[in-house]
N, C-alpha and C positions, 0 to 999 in steps of 0.2 A: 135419854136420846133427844127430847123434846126439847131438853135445856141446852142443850148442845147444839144443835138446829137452829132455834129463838140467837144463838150467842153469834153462830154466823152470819145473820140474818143483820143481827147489830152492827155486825164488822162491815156487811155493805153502807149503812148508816153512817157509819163514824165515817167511813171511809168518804162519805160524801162530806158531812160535816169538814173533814179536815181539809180538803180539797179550798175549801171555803175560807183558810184562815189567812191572816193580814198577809204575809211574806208573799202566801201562794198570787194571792189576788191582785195585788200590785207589781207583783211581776210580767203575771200575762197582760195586765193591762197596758202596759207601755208598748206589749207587742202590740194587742187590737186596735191601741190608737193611731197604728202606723199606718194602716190599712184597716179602718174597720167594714163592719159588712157583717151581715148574719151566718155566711155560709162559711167567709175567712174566719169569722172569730172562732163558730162552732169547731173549725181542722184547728186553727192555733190549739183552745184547750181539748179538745183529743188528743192533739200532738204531745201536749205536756203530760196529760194525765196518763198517757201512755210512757214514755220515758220514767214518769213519776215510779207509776205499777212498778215498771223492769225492775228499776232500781230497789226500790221498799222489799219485793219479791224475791229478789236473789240474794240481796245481802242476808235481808229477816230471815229466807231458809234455813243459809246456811249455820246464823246464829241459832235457830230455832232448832234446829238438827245436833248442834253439839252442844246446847242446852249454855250457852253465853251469853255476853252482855258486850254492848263497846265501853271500853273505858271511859270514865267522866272527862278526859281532859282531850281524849278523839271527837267523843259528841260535841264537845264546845269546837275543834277545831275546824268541825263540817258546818257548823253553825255559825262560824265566823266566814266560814267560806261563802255561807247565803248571804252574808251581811255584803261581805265585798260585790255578791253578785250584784245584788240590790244598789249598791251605787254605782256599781258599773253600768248596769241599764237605765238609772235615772240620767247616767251623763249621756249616755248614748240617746235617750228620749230627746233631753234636752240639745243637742245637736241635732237633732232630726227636727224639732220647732224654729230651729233654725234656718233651714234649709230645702223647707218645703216647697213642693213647688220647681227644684231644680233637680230633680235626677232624672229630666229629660222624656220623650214621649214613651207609652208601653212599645211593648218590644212582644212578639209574637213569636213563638216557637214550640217545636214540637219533641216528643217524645216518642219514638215508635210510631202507632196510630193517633195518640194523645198528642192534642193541640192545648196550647197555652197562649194566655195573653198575660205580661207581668209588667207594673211600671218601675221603669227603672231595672237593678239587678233581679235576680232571681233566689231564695232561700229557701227549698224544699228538694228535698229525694222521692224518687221512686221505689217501691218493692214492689214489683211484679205492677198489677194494675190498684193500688193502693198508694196516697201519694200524703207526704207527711213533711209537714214543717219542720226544716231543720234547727235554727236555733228554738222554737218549742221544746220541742226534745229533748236537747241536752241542759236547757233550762230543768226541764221535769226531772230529768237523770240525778241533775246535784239536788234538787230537793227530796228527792225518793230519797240518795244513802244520809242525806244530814239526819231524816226520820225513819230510817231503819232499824236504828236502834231501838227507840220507845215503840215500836210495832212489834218487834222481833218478844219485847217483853211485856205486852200487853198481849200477845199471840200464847205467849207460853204462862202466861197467868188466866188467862179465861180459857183454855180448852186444855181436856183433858190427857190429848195422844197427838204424837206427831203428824198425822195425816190431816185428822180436825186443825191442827194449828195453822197448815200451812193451806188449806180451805178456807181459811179466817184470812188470813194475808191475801190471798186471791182475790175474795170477796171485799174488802177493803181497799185494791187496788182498783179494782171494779170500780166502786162506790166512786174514788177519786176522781176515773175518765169519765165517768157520765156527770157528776155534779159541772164540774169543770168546761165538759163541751157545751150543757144547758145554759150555762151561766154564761160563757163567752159568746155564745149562737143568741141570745137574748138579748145579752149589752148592746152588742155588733149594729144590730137593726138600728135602734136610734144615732147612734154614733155616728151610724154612715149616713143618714139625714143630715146630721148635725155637722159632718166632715166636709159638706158640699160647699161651703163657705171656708176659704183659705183663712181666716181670720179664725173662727170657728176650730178649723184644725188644729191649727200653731197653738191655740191653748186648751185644746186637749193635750194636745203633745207636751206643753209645758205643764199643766195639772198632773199629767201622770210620769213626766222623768222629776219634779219637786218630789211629788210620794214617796218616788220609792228611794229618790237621797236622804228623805227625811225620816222613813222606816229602816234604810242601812245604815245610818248613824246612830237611830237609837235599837238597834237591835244589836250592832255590833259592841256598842261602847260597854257594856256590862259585863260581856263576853271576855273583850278586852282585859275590863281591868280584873274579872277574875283569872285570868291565864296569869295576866303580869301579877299577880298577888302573893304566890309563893314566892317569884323571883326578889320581889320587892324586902319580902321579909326577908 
């Protein structure tokens, strides 16, 4: 039971750990860079690592429950899917370095009793009195199922019973929202010093839409030519 406990325990760990890795982190960073801020960056990665959890969570179950695997050439397809993301937000970063500066004065509105001030458009929902970044979110969503799979079976190789397994996935989605909100709620602070300066901005803006075209190109391209490889032969 103790090793069982200790194993969970791990899975909040990892689960911060992985939260941490290159894909995840250059992702949310092109959003912090848009808007940084200690308290926007820490909801961005909540936002994600929540989307992230859903995703890793319900897929992982279900494989974890009927004792499966995703197939080698699905993982590569969700994984090529993060690639594409990854250059779709470096363009979109890089477009926003460009353009800084023009989407006009904040705009004040309200929600119910909830007042807002947002410049330019607006990107977040409401659930009840809980208020969540929209593209975070579905950012987190496509990275939760790409690493569904290697949870799903790192969950049913380290625990020994369905219940513990899916207490392990919990615990590791866990791990993901908290590592994710500390690290963006952390960056945010300087950032937003450093964003006070239009010049300042625009190459943050440009530093992190380059990253993450340079992380989707080489993330994607091996992926690539392993799909194209059978066809090849």
């Amino acid at each position: 039971m103790l090793t069982t406990w200790t194993g969970c325990a791990v899975g909040f760990l990892l689960g911060m750990r992985h939260a941490c890795e290159p894909d995840h982190v250059v992702a949310v960073a092109t959003l912090v860079a848009e808007r940084p801020g200690a308290r926007r960056g820490a909801l961005v990665g909540a936002a994600w690592g929540t989307g992230h959890a859903v995703a890793l969570c319900a897929v992982g179950a279900g494989l974890v429950t009927v004792r499966a695997q995703l197939p080698a050439w699905l993982t590569d397809v969700l994984e090529l899917g993060i690639a594409a993301l990854l250059l779709a937000l470096g363009v979109r970063s890089l477009r926003l370095a460009l353009r800084i500066g023009s989407e006009g004065p904040a705009i004040p509105h309200h929600h119910g009793a909830r007042r807002h001030v947002h410049g330019g458009t607006t990107d977040h929902l409401h659930l009840r009195g809980w208020t969540l970044a929209r593209r975070p979110l579905w950012i987190g969503l496509c990275h939760g199922l790409a690493g569904s799979g290697a949870l799903a079976a790192l969950a049913m190789a380290s625990m020994p019973s369905l219940p513990m397994g899916l207490l392990y996935m919990l615990l590791f989605g866990a791990g993901s929202i908290a590592a994710m909100a500390l690290f963006t709620g952390l960056a945010g602070w300087p950032l937003r010093r450093l964003a006070e300066s239009r010049r300042a901005q625009t190459g943050l803006a440009l530093a992190a839409g380059m990253a993450s075209l340079s992380l989707g190109i080489l993330w994607g391209s091996p992926i690539i030519a392993r799909l194209c490889g059978p066809l090849g032969g």
